[in-house]
N, C-alpha and C positions, 0 to 999 in steps of 0.2 A: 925362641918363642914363636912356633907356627899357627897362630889364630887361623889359619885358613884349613884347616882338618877339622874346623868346627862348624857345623852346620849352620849359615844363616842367610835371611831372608835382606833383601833388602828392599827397608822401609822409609828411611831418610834421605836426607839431602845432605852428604858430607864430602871434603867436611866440612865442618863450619868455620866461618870467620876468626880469624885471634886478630883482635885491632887495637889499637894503642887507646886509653880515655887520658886526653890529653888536658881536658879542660878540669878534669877531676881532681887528677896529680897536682895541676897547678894551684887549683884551691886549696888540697889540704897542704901544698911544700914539700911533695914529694911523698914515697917513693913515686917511680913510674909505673901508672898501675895499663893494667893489659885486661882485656877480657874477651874471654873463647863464648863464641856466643851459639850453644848447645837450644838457647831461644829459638834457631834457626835450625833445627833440625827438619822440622817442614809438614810431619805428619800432625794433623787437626791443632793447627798452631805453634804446633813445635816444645821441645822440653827434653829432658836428659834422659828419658822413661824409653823413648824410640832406641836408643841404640842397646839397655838392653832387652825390649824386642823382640829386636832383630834373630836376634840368636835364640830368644825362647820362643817363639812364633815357630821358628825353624824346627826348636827340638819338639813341640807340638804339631807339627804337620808330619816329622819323622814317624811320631807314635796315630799316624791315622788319627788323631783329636778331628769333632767336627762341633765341638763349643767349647768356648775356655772359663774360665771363673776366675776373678780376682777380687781383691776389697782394696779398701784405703778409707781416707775420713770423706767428710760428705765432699770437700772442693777437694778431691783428688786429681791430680795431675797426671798420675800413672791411670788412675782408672780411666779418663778420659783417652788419652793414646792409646791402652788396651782395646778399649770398644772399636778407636779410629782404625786399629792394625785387623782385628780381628773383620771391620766392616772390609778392608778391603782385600784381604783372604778367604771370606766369603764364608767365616765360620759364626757361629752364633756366641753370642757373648751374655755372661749373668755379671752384673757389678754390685756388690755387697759394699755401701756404704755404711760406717758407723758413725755413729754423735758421737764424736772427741769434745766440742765446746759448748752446748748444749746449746744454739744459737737457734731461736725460732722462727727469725723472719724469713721471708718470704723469699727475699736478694739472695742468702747465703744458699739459702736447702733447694731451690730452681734453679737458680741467672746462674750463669758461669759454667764452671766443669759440668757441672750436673745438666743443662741446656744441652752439652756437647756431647754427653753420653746417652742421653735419649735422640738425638739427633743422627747417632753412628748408629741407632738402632737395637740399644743394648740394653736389656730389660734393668731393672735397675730394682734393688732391695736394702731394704734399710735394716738398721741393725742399733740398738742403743748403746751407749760407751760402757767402756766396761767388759762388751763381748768377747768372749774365744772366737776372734774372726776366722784363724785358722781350722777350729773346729766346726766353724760355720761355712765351711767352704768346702769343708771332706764331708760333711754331712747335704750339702747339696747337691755334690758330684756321686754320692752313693745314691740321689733321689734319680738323677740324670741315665745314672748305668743299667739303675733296672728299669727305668723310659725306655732302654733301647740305644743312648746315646754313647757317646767316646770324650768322655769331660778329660778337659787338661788343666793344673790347677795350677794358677802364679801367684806367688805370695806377693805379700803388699810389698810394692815399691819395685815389685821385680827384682827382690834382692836374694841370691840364690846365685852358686858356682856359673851357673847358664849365665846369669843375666848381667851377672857382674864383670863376662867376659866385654859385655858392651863398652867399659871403663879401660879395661885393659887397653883395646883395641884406640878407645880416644886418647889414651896416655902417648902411643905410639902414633899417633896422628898429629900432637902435641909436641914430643919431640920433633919430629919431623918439620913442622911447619916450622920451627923455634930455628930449626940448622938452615932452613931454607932464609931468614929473612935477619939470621945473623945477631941473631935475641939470647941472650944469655938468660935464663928464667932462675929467680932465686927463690921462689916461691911460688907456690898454688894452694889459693885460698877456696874452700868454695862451701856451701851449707849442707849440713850431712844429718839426715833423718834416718832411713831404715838400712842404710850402712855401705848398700851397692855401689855405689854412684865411689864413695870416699874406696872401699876394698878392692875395688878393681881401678883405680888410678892411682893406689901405693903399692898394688899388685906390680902392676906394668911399669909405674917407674923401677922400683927396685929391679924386677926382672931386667930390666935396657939399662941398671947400673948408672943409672942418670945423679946419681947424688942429692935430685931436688926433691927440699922438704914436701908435705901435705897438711895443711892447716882445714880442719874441719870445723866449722863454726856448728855447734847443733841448735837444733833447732826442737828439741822432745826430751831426749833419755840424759839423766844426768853425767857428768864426763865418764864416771868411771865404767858407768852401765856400757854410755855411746862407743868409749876407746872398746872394751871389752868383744861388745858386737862386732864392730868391725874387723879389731882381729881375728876373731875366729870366721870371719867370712873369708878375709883375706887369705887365712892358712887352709881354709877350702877349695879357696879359688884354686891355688897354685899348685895344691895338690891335683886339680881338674887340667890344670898346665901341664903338669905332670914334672913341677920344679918345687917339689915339698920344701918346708922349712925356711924356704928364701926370705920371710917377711918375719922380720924380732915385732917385736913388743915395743921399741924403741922410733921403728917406723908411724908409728899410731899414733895419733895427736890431736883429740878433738878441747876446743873450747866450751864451756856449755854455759856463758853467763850471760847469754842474752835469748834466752828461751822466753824469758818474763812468764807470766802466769798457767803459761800450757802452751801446750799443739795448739797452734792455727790462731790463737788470742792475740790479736793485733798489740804493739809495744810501740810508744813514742819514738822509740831510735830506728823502727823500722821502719815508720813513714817517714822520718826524719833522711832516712837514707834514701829511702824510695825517691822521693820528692824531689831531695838533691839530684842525684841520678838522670830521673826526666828532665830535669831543667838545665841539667851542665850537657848531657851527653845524649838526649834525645832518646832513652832507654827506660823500655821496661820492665821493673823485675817485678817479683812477685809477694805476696804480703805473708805467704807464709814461710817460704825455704829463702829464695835470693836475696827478697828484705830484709831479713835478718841478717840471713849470709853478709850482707852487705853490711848493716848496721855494727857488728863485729867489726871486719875490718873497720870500717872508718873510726871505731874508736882505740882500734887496736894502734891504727896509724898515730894517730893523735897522739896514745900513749909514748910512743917511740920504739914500736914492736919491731918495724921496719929500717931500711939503714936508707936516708936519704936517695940512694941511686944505687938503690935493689931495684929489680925487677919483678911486682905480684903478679901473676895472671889471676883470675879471678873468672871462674866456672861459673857462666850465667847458666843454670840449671831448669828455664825456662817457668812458664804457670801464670804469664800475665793475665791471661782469659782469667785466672782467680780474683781480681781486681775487682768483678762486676758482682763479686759475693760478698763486699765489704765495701759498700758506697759509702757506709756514714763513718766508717773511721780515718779518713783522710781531710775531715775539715774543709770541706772546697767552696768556693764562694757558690752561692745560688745567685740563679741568672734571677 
């Protein structure tokens, strides 16, 4: 598996930490939970979006692109690091947000990601839920081309053969550190939305024959939809490796019971995780993917998902900046 015949840019800061939460473990009784902190990846705050990027930024400067297009929902994570990559490649950026939750204040639809993608300088459009964002994106880039311009289009989450090589290349960064520090890893747990992030780190495990499962907690599509998606990303990806067929059906694993009411709609167990988390481990995740992500595991633990002295790692997939979009669902004392 030669990721270096693949063109890419580099954006972040890797790799990132994998450090023990030691006060975590002790609370819930084990297992020993781990967590890779893709939080730090570095670009406009950091998040799992930069590594894949890295690699489509690249394959956008390959085709002469001198603006890019992307969507996601209004506190997009990925949008936000698009804008941030593209600001510092010096290409123009359109971000197509849609209403996923139909939320009208003022916190969610300005403060946060959205702050951050006007701030990179990246024109910003909105879009009601519901939209063919993908055909609102090819219909942008067709208004673009006869402007004059050279649009390069990323689909939401960056999830595409390119992007998902980003995952691959963390799986092998993951092994790596695990041999370096003498870790046996019996799992890797982490929140899985538009499929990349999960297809290209079942990609790469399987491809390096590592044996360790992938626990996708979702966070949107229901299990059958989410396993579905990401397999067929995953048997894109590998076919882009050029190691078809490597990834079954059996490899794919998502849970999907703690979505609660939709995309982005805050759930008792995710603040309930979040909260933990700040207070045990000085950590921030985020209220729409790691919160969850997070709130899964801990009740998966609880269930006895895990074997007292398993090893989880746990994929912080970054998006705390989301935090400042949802001030009043965390209950917090006023001063």
């Amino acid at each position: 598996m030669n990721l270096a015949r693949f063109a890419r840019v580099r954006l972040g800061h890797m790799p990132t930490p994998l450090e023990p939460m030691d006060n975590l473990s002790r609370h819930l009784g084990g297992p020993r939970l781990w967590i890779k902190r893709d939080d730090c990846t570095g670009l406009s705050s950091g998040g799992n979006k930069t590594r894949k990027l890295e690699f489509l930024m690249a394959d956008a400067l390959g085709r002469k692109a001198d603006v890019v297009i992307t969507q996601g929902a209004t506190q997009s994570n990925h949008a936000r690091q698009t804008a941030a990559a593209a600001a510092k490649l010096g290409l123009e950026c359109h971000i197509l947000l849609e209403d996923r939750t139909g939320f009208s204040d003022a916190a969610y639809n300005q403060s946060g990601n959205v702050l951050l993608d006007k701030l990179h300088g990246a024109t910003v459009h909105r879009r009601p839920g519901g939209a063919d964002m993908q055909a609102e994106m090819e219909s942008m880039a067709a208004e673009l081309r006869a402007a004059g311009k050279t649009p390069y289009v990323i689909p939401g989450g960056g999830s595409n053969p390119v992007g998902a090589l980003g995952y691959v290349n963390a799986a092998l960064e993951l092994v790596n550190q695990a041999a370096e520090m003498g870790l046996r890893i019996d799992h890797v747990v982490h929140a899985t939305g538009s499929a990349g992030t999960q297809a290209g780190l079942v990609t790469g495990l399987v491809a390096l024959n590592t044996g360790i499962p992938v626990l996708g907690i979702g966070v949107r599509a229901p299990k059958e939809k989410q396993e579905a998606n990401v397999l067929a990303l995953c048997q894109r990806t590998a076919e882009h490796l050029g190691l078809p067929g490597i990834v079954k059906a059996e490899h794919v694993v998502a849970n999907c019971d703690y979505v609660g009411q939709g995309y982005g709609i805050p759930t008792q167990g995710m603040v309930d995780a979040l909260k933990l988390v700040a207070e045990r481990e000085g950590i921030l995740l985020d209220p729409v993917y790691s919160g969850k992500g997070m709130a899964g595991l801990i009740d998966l633990i609880r269930k006895g998902r895990f074997g007292k002295d398993e090893n989880v790692v746990f994929i912080h997939t970054g998006g705390s900046v989301g935090l400042f979009g949802y001030p009043e669902a965390f209950d917090l004392p006023k001063d």
